[in-house]
C-alpha positions in Angstrom: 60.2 -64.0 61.8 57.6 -66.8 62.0 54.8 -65.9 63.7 53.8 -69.4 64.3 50.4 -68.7 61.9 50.2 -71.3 59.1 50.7 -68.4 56.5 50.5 -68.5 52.6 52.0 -66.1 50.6 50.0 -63.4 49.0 51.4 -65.3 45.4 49.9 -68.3 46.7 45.9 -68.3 47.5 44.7 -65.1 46.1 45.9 -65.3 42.3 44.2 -68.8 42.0 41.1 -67.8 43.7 40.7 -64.8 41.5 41.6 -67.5 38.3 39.2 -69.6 39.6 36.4 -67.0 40.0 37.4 -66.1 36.5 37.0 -69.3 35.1 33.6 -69.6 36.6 32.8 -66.7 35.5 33.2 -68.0 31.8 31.6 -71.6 32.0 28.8 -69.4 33.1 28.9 -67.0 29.8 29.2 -70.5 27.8 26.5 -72.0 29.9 24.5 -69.2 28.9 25.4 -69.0 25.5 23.8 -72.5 25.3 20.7 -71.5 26.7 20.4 -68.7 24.6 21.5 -71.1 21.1 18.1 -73.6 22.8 16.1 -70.4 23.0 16.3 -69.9 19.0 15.2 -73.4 18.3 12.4 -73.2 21.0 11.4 -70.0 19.7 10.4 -71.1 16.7 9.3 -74.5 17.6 6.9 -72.3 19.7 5.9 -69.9 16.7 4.8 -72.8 14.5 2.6 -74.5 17.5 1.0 -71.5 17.4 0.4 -71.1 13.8 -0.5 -74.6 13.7 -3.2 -73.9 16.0 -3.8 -70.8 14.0 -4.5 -72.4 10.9 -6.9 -75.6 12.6 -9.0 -73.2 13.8 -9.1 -71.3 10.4 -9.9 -73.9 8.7 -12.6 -75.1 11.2 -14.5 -70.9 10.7 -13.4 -71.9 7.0 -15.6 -74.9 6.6 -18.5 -73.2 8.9 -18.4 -70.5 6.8 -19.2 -72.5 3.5 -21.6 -74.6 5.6 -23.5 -71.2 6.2 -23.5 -70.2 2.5 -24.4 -73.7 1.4 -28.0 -72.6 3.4 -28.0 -69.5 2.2 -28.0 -70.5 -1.2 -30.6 -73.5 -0.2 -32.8 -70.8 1.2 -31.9 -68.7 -1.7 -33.4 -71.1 -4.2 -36.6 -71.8 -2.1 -37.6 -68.3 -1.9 -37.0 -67.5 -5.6 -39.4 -71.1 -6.2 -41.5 -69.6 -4.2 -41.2 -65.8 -6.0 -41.7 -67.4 -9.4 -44.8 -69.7 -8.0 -46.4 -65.9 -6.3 -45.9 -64.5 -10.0 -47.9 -67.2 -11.5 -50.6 -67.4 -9.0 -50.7 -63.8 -9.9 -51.4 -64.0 -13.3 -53.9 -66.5 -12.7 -56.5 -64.0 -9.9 -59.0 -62.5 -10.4 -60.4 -61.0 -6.9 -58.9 -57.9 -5.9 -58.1 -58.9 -2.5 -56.3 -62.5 -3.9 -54.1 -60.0 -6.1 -53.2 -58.0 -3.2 -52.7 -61.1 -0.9 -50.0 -61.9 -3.4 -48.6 -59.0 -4.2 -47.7 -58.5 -0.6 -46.1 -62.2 -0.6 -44.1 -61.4 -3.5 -42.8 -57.8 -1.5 -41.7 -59.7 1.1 -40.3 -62.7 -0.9 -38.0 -60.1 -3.0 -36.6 -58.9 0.4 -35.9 -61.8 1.7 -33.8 -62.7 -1.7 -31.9 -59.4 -1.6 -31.2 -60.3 2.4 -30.4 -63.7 1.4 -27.8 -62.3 -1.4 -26.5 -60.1 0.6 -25.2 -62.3 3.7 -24.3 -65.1 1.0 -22.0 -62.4 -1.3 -20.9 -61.3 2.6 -20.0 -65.2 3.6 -18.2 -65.6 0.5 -15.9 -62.8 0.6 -15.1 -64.0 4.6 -14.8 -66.9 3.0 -12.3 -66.1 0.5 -10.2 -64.0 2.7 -9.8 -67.1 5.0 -8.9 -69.2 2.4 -6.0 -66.8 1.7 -5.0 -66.7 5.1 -5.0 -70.1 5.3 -2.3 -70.3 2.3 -0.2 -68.0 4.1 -0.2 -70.1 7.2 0.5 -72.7 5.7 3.1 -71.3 3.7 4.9 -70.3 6.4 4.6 -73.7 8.1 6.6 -75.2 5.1 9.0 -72.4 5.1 9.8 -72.5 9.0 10.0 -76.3 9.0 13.4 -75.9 6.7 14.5 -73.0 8.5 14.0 -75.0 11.8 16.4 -77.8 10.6 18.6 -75.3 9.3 19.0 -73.8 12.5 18.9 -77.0 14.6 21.7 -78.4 12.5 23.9 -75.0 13.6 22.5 -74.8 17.0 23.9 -78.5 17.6 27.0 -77.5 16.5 27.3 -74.1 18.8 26.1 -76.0 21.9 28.7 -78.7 20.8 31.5 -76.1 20.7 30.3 -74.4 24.3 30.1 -77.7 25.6 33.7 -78.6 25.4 34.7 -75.1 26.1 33.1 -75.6 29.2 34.5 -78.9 29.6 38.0 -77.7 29.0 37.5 -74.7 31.7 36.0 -77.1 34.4 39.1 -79.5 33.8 41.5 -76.3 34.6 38.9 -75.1 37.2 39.7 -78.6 39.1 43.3 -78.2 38.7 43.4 -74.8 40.2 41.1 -75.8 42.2 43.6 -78.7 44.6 46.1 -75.8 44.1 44.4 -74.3 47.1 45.0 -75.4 50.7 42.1 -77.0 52.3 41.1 -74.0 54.2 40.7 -71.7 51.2 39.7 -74.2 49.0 36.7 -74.9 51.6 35.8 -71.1 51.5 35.9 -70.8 47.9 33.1 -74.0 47.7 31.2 -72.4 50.4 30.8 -69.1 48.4 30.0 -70.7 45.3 27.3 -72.8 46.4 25.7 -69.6 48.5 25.8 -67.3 45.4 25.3 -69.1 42.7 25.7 -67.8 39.4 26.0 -64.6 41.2 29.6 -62.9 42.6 31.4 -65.0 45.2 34.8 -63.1 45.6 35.1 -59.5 46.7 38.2 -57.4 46.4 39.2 -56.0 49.9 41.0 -52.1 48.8 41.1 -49.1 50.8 40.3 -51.2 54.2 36.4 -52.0 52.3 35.0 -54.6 50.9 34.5 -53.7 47.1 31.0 -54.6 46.6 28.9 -53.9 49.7 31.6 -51.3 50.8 31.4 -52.8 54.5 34.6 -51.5 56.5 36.9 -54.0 57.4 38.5 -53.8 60.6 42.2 -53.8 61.0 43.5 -57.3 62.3 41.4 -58.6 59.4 43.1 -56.5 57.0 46.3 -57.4 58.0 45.7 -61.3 58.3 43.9 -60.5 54.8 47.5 -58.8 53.8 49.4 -62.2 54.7 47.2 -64.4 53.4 47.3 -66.1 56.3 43.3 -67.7 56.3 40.3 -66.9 54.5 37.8 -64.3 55.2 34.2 -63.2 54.6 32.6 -60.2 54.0 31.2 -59.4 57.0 28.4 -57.1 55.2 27.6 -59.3 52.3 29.2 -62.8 52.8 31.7 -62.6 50.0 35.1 -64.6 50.4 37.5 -61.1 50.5 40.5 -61.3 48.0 43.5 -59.2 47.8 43.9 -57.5 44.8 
């Protein structure tokens, strides 16, 4: 007996909206997949800038470095002038005072070269160990820039692949999609634009709605039942779909 309510069988809306949130759901796992194929690329992309910058400023504390032991060694040869020039002025007095006048320059002049060796042996092996470091950075520059093509080349072709799978699911998700009267067909739209990536469709069982558990009175359930129109969630919004 017709009830005179504009009723669609449970075969008709329910199994197509539960297709459609299906198929969503996949051309969000692709569209995701293709994020995380960009994500490789950009993680390396970002790995060299860094090493990039890495290596400039090594090679700027580099260069300071050998600008520091160019003086030390400049200072290093003045005071051993000056060293030999206290010995000879040495030989060469005769007071006692002038003898220990330049006896205590030559003290200080032998400490200042074993100071001066001793930063400029120091600067040298920094020196050294950023010049290795330097190869290795720049080593790894060369290596990562084939590894980035390498990897572009097969991250073009994933993201290629995903792209027509998505294509190919958003073709059937518009077919299924005019399958739907306009009433359901409204609700579905409304849902997916409120949640987003997120859930749309609930399953109504056991009187509840299956993800906030909100009871569902009676008339609803029945209406639900007959598919006669659409309903929401009255807890969490969801479009409610028979199982």
């Amino acid at each position: 007996m017709n009830s005179g309510l504009d009723t669609q069988p449970i075969s008709g809306p329910y199994p197509i909206l539960r297709e459609l949130g299906s198929l969503q759901r996949m051309i969000g796992e692709h569209q995701a997949k293709i994020l995380g194929h960009k994500k490789r690329v950009e993680m390396i992309q970002a790995t060299r800038q860094e090493k990039s910058a890495e290596l400039a400023e090594k090679k700027a504390l580099q260069k300071t470095k050998l600008l520091e032991i160019r003086r030390h060694e400049n200072a290093l040869a003045q005071s051993e002038e000056n060293l030999g020039r206290a010995k000879g002025h040495s030989n060469e007095a005769d007071a006692t005072r002038q003898v220990e006048s330049i006896e205590k320059e030559m003290l200080f002049l032998g400490q200042q070269i074993s100071q001066l060796e001793e930063q400029t042996f120091k600067l040298i092996g920094e020196s050294d160990i950023l010049l290795v470091e330097i190869k290795e950075i720049e080593q790894y520059l060369t290596g990562s820039e084939k590894a980035l093509k390498e990897v572009g080349h097969e991250v073009d072709s994933l993201i290629e692949a995903d792209q027509l799978e998505i294509k190919n699911l958003e073709e059937r998700f518009t077919e299924k999609l005019s399958e739907l009267n306009a009433e359901f067909k409204n609700a579905f739209l409304h849902v997916v634009k409120k949640f987003g990536k997120g859930k749309p469709l609930a399953w109504f069982e056991e009187q509840r709605c299956d993800c906030c558990r909100f009871l569902i009175d009676r008339q609803t359930g029945i209406e639900l039942s007959h598919g006669i129109h659409p309903h929401f969630c009255p807890g969490c919004g969801r479009l409610l779909v028979v199982r």
